[in-house]
MARDREN-645351 format. One record per atom (N, C-alpha, C): residue in one letter; atom name; x, y, z. Coordinates in steps of 0.2 Angstrom, whole numbers, always signed. Each point is the difference from the previous one (the first is absolute). Example, Ala and Ser with C-alpha at 12.3 -4.5 7.8 and 13.67 -1.06 7.14 Angstrom:
! residues 2
<site code="A" site="N" X="+66" Y="-28" Z="+39"/>
<site code="A" site="CA" X="-4" Y="+6" Z="+0"/>
<site code="A" site="C" X="+4" Y="+6" Z="+0"/>
<site code="S" site="N" X="-2" Y="+5" Z="-4"/>
<site code="S" site="CA" X="+4" Y="+6" Z="+1"/>
<site code="S" site="C" X="-4" Y="+5" Z="+3"/>
END
This chain:
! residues 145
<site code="X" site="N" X="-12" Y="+58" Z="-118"/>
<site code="X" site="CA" X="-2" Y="-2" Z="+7"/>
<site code="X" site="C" X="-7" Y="+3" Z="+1"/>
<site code="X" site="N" X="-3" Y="-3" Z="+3"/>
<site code="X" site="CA" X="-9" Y="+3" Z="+3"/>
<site code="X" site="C" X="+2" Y="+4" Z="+6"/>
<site code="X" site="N" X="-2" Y="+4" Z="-1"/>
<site code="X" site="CA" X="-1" Y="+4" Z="+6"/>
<site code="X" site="C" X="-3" Y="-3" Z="+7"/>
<site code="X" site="N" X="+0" Y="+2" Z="+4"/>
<site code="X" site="CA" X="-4" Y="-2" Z="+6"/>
<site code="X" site="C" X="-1" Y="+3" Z="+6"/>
<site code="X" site="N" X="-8" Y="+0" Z="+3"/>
<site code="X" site="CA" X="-1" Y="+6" Z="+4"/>
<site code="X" site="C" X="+3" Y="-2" Z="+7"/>
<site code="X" site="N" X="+1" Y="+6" Z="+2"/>
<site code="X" site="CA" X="+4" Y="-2" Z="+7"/>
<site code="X" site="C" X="-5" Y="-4" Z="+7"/>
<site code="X" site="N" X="-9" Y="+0" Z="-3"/>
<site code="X" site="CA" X="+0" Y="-3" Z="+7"/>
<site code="X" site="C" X="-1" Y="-5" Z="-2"/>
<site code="X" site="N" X="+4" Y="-4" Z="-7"/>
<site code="X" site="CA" X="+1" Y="-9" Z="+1"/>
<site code="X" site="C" X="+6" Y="-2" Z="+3"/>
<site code="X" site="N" X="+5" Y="+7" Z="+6"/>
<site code="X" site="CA" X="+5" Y="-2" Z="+4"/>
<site code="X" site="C" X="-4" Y="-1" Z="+6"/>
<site code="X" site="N" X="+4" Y="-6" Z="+2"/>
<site code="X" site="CA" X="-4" Y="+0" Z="+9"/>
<site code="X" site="C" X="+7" Y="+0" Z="+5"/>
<site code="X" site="N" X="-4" Y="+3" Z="+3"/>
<site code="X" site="CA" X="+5" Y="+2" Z="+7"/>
<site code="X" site="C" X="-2" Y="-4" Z="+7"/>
<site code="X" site="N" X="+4" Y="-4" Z="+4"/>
<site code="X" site="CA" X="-3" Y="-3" Z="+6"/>
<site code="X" site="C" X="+4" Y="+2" Z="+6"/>
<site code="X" site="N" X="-3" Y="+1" Z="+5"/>
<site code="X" site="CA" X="+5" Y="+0" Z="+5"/>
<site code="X" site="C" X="-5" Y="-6" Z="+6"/>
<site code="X" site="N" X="+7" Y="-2" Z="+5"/>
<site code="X" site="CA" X="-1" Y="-5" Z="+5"/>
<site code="X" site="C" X="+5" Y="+2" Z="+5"/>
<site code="X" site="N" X="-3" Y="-4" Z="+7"/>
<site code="X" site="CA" X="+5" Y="+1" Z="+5"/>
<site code="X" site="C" X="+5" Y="-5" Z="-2"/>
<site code="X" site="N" X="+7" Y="+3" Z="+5"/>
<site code="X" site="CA" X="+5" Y="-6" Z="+0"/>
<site code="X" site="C" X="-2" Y="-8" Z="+0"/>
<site code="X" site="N" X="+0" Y="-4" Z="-3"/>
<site code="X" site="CA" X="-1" Y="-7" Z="+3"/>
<site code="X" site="C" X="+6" Y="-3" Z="+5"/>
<site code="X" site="N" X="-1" Y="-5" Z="+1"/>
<site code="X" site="CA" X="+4" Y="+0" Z="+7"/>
<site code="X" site="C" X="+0" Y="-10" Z="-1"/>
<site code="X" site="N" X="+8" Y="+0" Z="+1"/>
<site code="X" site="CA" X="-1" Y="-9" Z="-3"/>
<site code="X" site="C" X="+0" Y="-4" Z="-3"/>
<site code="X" site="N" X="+0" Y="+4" Z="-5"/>
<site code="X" site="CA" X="+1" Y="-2" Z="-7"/>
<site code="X" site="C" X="-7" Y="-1" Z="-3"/>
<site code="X" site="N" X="-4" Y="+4" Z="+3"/>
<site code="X" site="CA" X="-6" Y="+0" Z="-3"/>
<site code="X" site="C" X="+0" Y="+6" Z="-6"/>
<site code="X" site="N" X="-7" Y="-4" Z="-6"/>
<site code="X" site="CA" X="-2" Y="+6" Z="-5"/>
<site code="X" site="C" X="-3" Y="+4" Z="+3"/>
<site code="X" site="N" X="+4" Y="+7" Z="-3"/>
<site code="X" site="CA" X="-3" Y="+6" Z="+2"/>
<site code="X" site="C" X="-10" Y="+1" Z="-3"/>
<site code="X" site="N" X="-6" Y="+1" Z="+5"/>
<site code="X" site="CA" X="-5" Y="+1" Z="-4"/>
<site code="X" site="C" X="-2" Y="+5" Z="-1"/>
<site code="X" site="N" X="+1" Y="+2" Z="-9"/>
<site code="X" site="CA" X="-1" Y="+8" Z="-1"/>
<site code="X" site="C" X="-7" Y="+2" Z="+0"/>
<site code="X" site="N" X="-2" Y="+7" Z="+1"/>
<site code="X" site="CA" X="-5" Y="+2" Z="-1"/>
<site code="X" site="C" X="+2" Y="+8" Z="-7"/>
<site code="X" site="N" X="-5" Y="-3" Z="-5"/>
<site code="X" site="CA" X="+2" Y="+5" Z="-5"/>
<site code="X" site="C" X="-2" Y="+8" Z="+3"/>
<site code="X" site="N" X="+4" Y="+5" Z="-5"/>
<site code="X" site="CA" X="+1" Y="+5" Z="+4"/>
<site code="X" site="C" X="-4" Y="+3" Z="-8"/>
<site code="X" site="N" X="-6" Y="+1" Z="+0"/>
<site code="X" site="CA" X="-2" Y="+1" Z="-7"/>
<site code="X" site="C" X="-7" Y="+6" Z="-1"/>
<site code="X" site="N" X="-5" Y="+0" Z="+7"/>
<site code="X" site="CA" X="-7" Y="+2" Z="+1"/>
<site code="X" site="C" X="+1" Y="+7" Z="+3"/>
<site code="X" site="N" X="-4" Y="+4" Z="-5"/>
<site code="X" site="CA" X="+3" Y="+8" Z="+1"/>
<site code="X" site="C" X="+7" Y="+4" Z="+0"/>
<site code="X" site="N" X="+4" Y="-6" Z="-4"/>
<site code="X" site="CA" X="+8" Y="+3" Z="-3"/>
<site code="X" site="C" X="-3" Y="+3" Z="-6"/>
<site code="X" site="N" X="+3" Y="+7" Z="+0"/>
<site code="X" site="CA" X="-3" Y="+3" Z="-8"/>
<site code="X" site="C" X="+10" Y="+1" Z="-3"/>
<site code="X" site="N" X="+2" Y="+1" Z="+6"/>
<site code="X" site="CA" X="+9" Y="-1" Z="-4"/>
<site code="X" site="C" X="+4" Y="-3" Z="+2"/>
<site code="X" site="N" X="+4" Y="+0" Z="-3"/>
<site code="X" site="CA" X="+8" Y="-5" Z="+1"/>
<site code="X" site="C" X="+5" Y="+3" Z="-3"/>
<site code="X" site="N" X="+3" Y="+1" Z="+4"/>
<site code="X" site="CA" X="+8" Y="+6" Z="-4"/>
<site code="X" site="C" X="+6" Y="-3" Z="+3"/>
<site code="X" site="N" X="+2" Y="-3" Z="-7"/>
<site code="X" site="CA" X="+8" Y="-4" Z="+2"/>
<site code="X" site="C" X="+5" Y="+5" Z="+1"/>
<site code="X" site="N" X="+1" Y="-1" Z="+8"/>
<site code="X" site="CA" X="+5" Y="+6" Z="+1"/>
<site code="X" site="C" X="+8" Y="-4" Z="+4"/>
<site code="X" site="N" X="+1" Y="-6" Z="-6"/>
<site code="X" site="CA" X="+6" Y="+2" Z="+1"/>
<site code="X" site="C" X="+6" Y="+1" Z="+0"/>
<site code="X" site="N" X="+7" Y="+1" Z="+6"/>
<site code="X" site="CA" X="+2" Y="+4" Z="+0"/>
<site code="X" site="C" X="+8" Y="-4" Z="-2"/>
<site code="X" site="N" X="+4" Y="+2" Z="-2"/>
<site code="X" site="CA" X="+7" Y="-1" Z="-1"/>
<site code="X" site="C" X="+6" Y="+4" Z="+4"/>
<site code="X" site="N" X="+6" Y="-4" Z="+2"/>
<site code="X" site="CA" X="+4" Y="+5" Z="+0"/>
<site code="X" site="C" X="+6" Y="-3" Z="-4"/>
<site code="X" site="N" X="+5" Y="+7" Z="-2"/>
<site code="X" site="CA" X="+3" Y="-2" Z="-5"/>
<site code="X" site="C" X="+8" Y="+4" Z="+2"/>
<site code="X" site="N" X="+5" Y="-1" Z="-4"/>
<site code="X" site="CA" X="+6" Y="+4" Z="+2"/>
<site code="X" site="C" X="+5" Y="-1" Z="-8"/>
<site code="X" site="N" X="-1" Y="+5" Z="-2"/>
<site code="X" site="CA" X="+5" Y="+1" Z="-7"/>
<site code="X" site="C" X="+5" Y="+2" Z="+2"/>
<site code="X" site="N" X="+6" Y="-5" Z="-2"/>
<site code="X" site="CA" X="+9" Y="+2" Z="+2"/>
<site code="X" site="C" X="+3" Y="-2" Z="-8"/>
<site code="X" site="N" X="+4" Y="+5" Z="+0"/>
<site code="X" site="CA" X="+5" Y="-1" Z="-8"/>
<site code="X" site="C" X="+5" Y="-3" Z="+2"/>
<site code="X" site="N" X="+3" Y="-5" Z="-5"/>
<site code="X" site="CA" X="+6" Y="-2" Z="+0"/>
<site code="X" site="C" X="+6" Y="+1" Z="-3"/>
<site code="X" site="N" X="+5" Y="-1" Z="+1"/>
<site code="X" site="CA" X="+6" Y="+1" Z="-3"/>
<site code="X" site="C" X="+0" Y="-3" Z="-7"/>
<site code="X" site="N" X="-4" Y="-7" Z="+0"/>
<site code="X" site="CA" X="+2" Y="-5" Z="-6"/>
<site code="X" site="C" X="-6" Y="+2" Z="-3"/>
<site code="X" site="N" X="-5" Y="+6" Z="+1"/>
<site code="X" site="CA" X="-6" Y="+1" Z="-4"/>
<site code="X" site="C" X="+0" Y="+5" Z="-5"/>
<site code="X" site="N" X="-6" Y="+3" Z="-3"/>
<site code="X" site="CA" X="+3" Y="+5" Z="-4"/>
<site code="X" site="C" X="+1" Y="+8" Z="+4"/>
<site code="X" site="N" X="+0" Y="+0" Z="+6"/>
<site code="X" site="CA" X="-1" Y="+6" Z="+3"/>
<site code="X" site="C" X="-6" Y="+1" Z="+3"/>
<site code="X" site="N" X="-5" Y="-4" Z="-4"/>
<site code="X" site="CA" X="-7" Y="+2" Z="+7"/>
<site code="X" site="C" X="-2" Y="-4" Z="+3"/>
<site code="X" site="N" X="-3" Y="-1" Z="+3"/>
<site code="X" site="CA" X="-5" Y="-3" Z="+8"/>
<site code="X" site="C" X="-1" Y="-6" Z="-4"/>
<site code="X" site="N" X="-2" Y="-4" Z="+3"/>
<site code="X" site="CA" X="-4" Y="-5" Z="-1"/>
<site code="X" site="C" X="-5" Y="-2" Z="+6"/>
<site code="X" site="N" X="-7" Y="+0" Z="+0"/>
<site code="X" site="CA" X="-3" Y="-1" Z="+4"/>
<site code="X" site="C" X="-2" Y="-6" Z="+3"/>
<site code="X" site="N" X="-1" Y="-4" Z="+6"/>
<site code="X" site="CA" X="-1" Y="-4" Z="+5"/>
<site code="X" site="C" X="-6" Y="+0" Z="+4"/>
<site code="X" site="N" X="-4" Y="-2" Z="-1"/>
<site code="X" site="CA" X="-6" Y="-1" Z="+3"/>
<site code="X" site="C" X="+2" Y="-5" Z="+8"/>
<site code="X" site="N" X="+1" Y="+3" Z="+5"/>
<site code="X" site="CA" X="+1" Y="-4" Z="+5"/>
<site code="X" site="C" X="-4" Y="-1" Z="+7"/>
<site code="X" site="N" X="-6" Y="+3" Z="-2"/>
<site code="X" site="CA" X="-8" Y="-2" Z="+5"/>
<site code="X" site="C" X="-4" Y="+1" Z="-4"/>
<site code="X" site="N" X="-4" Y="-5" Z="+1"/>
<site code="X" site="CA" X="-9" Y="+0" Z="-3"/>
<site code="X" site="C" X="-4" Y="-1" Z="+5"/>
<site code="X" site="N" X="-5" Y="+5" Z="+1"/>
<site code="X" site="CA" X="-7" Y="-2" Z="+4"/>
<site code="X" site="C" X="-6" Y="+1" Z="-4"/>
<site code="X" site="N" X="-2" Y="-6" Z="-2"/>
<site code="X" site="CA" X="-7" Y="+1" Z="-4"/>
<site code="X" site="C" X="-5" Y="-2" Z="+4"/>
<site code="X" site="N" X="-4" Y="+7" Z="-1"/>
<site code="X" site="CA" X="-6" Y="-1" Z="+5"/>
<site code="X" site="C" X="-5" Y="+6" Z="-5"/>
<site code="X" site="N" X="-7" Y="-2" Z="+4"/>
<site code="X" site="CA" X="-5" Y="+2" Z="-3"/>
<site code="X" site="C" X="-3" Y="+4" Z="+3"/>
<site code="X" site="N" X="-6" Y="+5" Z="-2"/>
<site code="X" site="CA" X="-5" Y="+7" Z="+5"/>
<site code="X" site="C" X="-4" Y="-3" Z="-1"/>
<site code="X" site="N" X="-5" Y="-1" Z="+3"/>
<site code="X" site="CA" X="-9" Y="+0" Z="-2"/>
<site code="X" site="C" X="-3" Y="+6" Z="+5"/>
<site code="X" site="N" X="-5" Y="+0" Z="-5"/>
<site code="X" site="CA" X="-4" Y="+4" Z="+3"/>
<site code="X" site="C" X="-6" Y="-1" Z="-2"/>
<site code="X" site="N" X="-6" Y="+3" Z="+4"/>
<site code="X" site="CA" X="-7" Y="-1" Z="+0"/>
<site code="X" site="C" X="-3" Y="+0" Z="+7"/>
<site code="X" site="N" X="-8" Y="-3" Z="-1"/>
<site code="X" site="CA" X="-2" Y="+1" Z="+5"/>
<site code="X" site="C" X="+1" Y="-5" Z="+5"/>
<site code="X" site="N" X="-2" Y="+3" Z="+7"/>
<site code="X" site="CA" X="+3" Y="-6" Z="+4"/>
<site code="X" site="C" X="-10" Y="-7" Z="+3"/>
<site code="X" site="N" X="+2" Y="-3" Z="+1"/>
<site code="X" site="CA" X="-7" Y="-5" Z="-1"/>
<site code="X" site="C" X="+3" Y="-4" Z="+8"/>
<site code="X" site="N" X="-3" Y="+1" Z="+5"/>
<site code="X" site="CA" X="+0" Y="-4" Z="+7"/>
<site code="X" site="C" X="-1" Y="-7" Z="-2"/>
<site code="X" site="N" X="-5" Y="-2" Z="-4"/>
<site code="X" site="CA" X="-1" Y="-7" Z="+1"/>
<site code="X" site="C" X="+6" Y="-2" Z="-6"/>
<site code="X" site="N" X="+4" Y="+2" Z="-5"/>
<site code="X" site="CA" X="+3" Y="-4" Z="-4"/>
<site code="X" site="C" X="+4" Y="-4" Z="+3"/>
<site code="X" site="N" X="+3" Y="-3" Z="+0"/>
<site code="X" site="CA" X="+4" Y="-4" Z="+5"/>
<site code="X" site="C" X="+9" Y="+2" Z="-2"/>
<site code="X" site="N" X="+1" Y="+1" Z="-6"/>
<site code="X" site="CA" X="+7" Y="+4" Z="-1"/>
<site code="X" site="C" X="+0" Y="+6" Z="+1"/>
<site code="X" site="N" X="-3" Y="+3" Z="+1"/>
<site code="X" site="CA" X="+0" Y="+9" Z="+3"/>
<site code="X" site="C" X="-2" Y="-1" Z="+8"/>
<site code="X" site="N" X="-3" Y="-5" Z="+2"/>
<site code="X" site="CA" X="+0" Y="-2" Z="+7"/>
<site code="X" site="C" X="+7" Y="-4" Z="+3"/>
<site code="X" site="N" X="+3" Y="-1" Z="-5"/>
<site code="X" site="CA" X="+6" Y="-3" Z="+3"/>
<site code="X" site="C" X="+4" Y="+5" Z="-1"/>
<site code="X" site="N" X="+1" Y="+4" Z="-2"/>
<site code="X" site="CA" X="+6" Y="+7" Z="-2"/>
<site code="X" site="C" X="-2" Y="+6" Z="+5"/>
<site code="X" site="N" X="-8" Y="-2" Z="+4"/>
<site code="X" site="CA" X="-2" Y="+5" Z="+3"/>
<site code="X" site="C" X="+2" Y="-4" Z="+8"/>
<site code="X" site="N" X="+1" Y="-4" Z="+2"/>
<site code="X" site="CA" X="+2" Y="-3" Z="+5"/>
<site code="X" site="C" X="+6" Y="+2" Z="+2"/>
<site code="X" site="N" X="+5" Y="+0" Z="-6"/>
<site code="X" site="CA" X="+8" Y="-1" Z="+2"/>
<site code="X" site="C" X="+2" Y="+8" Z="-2"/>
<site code="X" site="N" X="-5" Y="+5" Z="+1"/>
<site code="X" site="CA" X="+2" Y="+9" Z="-3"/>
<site code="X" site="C" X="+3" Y="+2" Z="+8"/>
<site code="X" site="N" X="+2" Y="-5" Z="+5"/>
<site code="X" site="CA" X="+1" Y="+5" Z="+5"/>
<site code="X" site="C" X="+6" Y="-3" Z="+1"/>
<site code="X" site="N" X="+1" Y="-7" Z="-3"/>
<site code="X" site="CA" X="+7" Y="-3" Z="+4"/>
<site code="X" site="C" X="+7" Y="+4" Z="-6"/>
<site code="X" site="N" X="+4" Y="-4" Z="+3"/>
<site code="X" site="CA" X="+9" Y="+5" Z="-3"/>
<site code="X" site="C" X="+4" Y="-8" Z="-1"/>
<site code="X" site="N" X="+6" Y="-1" Z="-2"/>
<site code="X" site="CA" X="+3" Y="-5" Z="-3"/>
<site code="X" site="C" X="-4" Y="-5" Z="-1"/>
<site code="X" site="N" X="+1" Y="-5" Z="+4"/>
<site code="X" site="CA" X="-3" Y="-7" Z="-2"/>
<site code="X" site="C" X="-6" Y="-1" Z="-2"/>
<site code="X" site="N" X="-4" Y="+5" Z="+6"/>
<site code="X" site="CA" X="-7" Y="+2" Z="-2"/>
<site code="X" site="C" X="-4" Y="-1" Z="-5"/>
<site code="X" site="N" X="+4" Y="+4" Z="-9"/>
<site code="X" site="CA" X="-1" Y="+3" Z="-4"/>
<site code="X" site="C" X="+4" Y="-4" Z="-5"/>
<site code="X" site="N" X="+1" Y="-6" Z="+1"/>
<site code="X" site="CA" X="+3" Y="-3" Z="-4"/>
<site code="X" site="C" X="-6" Y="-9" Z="-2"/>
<site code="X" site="N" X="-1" Y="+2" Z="-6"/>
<site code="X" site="CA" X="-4" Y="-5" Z="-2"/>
<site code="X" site="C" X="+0" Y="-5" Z="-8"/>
<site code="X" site="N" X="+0" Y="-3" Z="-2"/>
<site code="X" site="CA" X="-2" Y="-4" Z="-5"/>
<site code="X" site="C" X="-2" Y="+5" Z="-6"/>
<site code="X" site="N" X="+1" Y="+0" Z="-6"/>
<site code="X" site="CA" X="-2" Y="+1" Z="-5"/>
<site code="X" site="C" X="+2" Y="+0" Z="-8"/>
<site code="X" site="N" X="-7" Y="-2" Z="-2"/>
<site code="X" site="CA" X="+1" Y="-5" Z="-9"/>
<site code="X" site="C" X="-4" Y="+7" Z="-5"/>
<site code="X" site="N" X="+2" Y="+0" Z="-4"/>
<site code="X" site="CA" X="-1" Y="+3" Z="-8"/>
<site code="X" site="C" X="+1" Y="-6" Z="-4"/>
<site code="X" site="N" X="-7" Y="+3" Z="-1"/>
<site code="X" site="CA" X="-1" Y="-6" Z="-5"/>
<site code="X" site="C" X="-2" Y="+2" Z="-9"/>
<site code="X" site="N" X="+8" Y="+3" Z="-4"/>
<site code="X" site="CA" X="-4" Y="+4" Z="-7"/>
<site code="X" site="C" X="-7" Y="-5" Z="-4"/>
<site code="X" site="N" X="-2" Y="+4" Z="-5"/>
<site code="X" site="CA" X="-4" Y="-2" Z="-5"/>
<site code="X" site="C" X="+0" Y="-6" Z="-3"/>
<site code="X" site="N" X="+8" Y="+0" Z="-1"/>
<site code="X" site="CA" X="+0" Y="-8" Z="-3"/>
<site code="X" site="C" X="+1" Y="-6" Z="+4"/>
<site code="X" site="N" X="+0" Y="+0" Z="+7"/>
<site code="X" site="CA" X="+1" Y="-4" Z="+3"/>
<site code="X" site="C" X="+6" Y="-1" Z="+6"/>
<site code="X" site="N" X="+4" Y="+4" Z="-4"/>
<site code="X" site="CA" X="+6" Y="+0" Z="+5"/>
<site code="X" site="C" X="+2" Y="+5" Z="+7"/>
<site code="X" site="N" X="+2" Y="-5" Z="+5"/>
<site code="X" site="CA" X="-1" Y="+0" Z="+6"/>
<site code="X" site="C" X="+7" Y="+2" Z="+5"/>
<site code="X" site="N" X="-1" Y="+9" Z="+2"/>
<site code="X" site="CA" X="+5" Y="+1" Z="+3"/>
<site code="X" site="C" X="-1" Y="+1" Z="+8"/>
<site code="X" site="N" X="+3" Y="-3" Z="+5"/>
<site code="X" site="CA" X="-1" Y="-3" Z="+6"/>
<site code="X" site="C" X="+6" Y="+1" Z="+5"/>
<site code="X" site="N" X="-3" Y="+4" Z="+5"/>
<site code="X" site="CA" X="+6" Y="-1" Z="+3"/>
<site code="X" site="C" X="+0" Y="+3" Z="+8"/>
<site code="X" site="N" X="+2" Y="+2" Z="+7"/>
<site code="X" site="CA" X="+0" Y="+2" Z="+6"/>
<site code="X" site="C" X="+1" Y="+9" Z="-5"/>
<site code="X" site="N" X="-5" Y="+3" Z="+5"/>
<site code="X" site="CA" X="-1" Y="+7" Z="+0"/>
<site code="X" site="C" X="-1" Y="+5" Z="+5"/>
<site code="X" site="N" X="-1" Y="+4" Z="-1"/>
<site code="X" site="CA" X="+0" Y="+8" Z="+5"/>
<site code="X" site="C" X="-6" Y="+2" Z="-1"/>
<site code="X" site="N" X="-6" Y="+3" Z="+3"/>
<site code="X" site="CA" X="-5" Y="+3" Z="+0"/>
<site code="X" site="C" X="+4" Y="+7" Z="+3"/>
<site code="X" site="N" X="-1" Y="+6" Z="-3"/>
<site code="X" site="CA" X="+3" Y="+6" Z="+0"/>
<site code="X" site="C" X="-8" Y="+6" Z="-1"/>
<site code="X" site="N" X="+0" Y="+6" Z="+6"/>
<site code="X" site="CA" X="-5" Y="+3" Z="-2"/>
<site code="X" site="C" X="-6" Y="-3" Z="-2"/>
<site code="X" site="N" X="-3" Y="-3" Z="+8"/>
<site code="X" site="CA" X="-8" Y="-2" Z="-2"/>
<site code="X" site="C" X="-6" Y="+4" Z="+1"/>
<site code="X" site="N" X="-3" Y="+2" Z="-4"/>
<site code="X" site="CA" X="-4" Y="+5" Z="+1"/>
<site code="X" site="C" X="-8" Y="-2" Z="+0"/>
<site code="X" site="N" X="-4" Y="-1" Z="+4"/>
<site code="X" site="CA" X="-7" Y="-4" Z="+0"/>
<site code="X" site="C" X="-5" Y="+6" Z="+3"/>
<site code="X" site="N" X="+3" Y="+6" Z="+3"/>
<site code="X" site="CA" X="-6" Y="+6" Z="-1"/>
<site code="X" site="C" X="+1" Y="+8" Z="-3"/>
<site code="X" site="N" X="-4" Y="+4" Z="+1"/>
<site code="X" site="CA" X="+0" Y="+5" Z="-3"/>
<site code="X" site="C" X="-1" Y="+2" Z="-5"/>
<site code="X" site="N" X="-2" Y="+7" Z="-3"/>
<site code="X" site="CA" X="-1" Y="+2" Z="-6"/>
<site code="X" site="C" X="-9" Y="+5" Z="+2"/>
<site code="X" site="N" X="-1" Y="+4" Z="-8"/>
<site code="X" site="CA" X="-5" Y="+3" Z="+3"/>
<site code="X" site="C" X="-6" Y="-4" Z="+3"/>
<site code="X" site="N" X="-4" Y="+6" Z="+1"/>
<site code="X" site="CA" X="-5" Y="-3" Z="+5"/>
<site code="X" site="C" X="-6" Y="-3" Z="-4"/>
<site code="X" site="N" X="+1" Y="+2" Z="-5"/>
<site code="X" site="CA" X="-7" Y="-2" Z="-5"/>
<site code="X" site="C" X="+3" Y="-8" Z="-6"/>
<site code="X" site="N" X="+9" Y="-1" Z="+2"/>
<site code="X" site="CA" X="+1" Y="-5" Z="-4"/>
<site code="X" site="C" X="-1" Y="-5" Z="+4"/>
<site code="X" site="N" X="+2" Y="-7" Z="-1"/>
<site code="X" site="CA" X="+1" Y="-7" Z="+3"/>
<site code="X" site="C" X="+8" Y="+0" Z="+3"/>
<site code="X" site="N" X="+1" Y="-3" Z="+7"/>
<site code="X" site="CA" X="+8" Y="+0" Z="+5"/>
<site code="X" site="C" X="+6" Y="-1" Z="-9"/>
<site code="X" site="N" X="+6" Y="+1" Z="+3"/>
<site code="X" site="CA" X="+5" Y="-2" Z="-8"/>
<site code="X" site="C" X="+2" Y="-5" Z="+5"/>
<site code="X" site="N" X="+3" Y="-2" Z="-6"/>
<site code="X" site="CA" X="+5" Y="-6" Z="+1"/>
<site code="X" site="C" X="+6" Y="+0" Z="-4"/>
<site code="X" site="N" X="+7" Y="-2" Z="+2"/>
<site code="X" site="CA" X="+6" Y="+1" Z="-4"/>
<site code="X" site="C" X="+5" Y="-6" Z="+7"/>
<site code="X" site="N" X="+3" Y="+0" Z="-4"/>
<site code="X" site="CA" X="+6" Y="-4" Z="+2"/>
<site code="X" site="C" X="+6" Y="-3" Z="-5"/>
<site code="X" site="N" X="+6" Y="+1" Z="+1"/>
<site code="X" site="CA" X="+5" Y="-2" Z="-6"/>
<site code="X" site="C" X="+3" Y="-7" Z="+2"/>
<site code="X" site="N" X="+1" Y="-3" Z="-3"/>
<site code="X" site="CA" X="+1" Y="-8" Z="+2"/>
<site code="X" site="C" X="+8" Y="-1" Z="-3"/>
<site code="X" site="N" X="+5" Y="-3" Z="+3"/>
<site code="X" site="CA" X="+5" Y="+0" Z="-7"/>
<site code="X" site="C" X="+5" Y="-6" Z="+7"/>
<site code="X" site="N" X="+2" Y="-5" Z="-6"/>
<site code="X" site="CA" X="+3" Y="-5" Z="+1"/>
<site code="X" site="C" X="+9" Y="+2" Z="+3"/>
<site code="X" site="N" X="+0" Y="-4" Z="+5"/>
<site code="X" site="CA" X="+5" Y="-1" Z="+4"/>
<site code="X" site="C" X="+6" Y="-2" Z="-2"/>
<site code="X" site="N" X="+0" Y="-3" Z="-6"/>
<site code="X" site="CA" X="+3" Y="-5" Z="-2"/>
<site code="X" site="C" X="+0" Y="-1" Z="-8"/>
<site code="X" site="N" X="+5" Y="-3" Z="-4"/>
<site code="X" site="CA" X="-4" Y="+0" Z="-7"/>
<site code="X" site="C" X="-5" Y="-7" Z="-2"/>
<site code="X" site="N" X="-7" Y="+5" Z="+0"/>
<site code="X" site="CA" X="-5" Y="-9" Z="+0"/>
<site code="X" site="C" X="+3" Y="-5" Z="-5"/>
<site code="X" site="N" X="-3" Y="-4" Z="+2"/>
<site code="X" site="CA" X="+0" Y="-10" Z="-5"/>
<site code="X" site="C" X="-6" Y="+3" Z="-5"/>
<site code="X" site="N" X="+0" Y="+0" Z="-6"/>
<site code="X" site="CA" X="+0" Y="+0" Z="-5"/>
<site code="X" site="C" X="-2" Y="-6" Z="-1"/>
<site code="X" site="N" X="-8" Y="-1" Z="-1"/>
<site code="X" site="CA" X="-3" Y="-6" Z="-6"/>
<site code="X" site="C" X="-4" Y="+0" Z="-5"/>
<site code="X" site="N" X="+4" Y="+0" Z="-4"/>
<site code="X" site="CA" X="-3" Y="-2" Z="-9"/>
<site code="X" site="C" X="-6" Y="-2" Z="-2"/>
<site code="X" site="N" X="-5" Y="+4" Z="-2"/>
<site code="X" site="CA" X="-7" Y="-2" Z="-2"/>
<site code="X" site="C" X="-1" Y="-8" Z="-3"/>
<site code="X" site="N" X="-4" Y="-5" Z="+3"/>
<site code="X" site="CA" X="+0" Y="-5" Z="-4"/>
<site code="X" site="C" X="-2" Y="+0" Z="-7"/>
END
């Protein structure tokens, strides 16, 4: 298998659409230096009678989401859009968003903006930027053509 560098993943985020409208993303990619899959699981290991005496584990929640961080840029319009909705709370914070890996395949689905951070940091660097994005739901899933 060929390796491949992670910034041929793209990331996009969008407001809700409304309507049955397509959601229009804006790539979330200009002054991202990272992306940390942070994932999170919960699980509950219980042994059975008919087993051999141990546990067996069950994964029974997934929230996949992601960290970015970088600088923050007023005129990009996906750091403008994440910088808009940092003060609201439930519905607010809830938006559109596609990963789109290397090979082509496209994971989509209603998400949560968590921890948006569009200033601070020293006085001699450039504002930071961070935000963790992570799907509500288990995204649709499509296959590289």
């Amino acid at each position: 298998m060929t390796r491949q560098k992670n910034a041929l993943t793209g990331y996009f985020v969008a407001s809700m659409p409304s309507n049955g409208e397509e959601p229009e993303y804006m790539q979330l990619a200009k002054w991202i230096s990272s992306v940390t899959d942070d994932t999170d699981e919960t699980s509950e290991a219980t042994g059975y009678y008919d087993g051999d005496g141990n546990p067996t584990t069950d994964v029974t929640a997934r929230l996949e989401q992601y960290s970015f961080e970088g600088m923050y840029d007023k005129d990009d319009p996906a750091m403008a859009f994440i910088n808009s909705i940092k003060r609201e709370v439930g519905e607010g914070r809830k938006i559109m968003f596609k990963k789109v890996d290397s090979d082509g395949t496209e994971i989509e689905g209603p998400a949560t903006v968590t921890v948006p951070i569009t200033s601070g940091g020293e006085a001699t660097e450039f504002a930071t930027f961070s935000c963790t994005i992570g799907f509500d739901r288990k995204p649709t899933i499509t296959a590289a053509p």
